[in-house]
N, C-alpha and C positions, 0 to 999 in steps of 0.2 A: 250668712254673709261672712262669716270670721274664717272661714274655707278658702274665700278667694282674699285675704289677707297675706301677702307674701314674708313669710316667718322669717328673710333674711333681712327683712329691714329691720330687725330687731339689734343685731349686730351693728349693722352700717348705721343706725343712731345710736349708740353707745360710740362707737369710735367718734362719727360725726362732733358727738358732745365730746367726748376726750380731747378732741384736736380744738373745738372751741376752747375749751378751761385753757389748755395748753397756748395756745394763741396767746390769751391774754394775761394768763400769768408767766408767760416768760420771753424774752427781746429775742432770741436768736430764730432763725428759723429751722432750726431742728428741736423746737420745741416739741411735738408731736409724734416726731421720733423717739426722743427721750420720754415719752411719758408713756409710749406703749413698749420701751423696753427697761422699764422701772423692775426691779424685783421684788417680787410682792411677799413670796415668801420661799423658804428651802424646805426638801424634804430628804431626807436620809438614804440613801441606796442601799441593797445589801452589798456593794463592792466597798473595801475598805478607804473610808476616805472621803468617798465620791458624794455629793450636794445635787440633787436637779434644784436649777431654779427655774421657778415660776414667774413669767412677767406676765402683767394684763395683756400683751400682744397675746399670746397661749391663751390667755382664758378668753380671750374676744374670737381666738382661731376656735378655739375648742367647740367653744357656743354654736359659733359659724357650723362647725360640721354637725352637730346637733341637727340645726334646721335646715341645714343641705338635707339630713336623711330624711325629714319629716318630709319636706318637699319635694323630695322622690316619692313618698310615699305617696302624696297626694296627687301627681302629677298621672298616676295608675288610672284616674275619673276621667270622665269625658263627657262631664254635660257643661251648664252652661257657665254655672260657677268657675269650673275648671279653665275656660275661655277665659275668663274677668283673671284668672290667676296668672295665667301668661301671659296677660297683658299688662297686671302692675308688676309681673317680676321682670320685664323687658324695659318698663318705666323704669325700675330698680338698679336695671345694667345700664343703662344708657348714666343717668347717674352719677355710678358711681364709676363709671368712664369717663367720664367729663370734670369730675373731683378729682381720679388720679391723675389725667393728663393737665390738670388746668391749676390747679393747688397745691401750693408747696407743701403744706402738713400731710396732703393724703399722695404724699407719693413716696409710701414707705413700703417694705415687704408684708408687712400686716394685711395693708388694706389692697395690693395688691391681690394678693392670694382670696381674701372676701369677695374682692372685686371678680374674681376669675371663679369663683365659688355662683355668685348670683350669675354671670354667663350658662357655667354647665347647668344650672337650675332652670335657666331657659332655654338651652338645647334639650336637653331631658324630655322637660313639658312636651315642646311642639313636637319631638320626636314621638315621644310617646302616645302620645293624644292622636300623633296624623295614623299611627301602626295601629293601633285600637281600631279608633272610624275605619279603616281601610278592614282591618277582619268580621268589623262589621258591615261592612255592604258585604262582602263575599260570604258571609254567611245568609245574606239578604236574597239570595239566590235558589 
């Protein structure tokens, strides 16, 4: 059962919880914005001078791609689990489409991009899942 668990809601509640803290600990409504482009830490480049900074948007993006590939990965099945999984990552899109057009905090470029991340994870699926079944009946022949 942990198969048909959709691994990008893993991301979309970490942000979800970010933009609540954020909510409430601060009046403006770019609170949530501000707090996924906090810098969390710099790292040194080998060009002289130069800093990447790290914000929690990055590490929430990062993640995000993380279980984008694993969800490719998985989306390769075609039995029934795989069914249940396209169906809570569709729950998933729907979501978190309705959080970015509907909610001030989730309508930033972070959750944009996650948000556009859980779509391709369910075109992927059904894509992938309908070309499979399809070369299996034609091999059914």
């Amino acid at each position: 059962m942990i198969t048909a668990f959709p691994l990008l809601l893993i991301p979309v509640a970490i942000y979800n919880l970010l933009a609540i803290i954020a909510m409430l600990g601060g009046s403006d409504a770019g609170a949530a914005y501000n707090a996924t482009t906090q810098v969390l830490f710099h790292l040194p480049m080998p060009s002289p001078g130069t800093r990447w900074e790290v914000s929690i948007g990055d590490i929430i993006l990062f993640g995000s791609l993380i279980c984008l590939f694993f969800e490719l990965l998985k989306s390769t099945k075609s039995d029934k689990v795989a069914i249940v999984n396209h169906s809570l990552s569709m729950v998933l899109f729907i979501v978190c489409l309705v959080e970015f057009l509907l909610l001030r905090p989730f309508a930033t470029s972070t959750f944009f991009l996650v948000t556009s991340m859980t779509l391709m994870d369910v075109l992927a699926g059904f894509i992938v899942t309908a070309i499979s079944a399809r070369k299996d009946i034609d091999f059914g022949h």
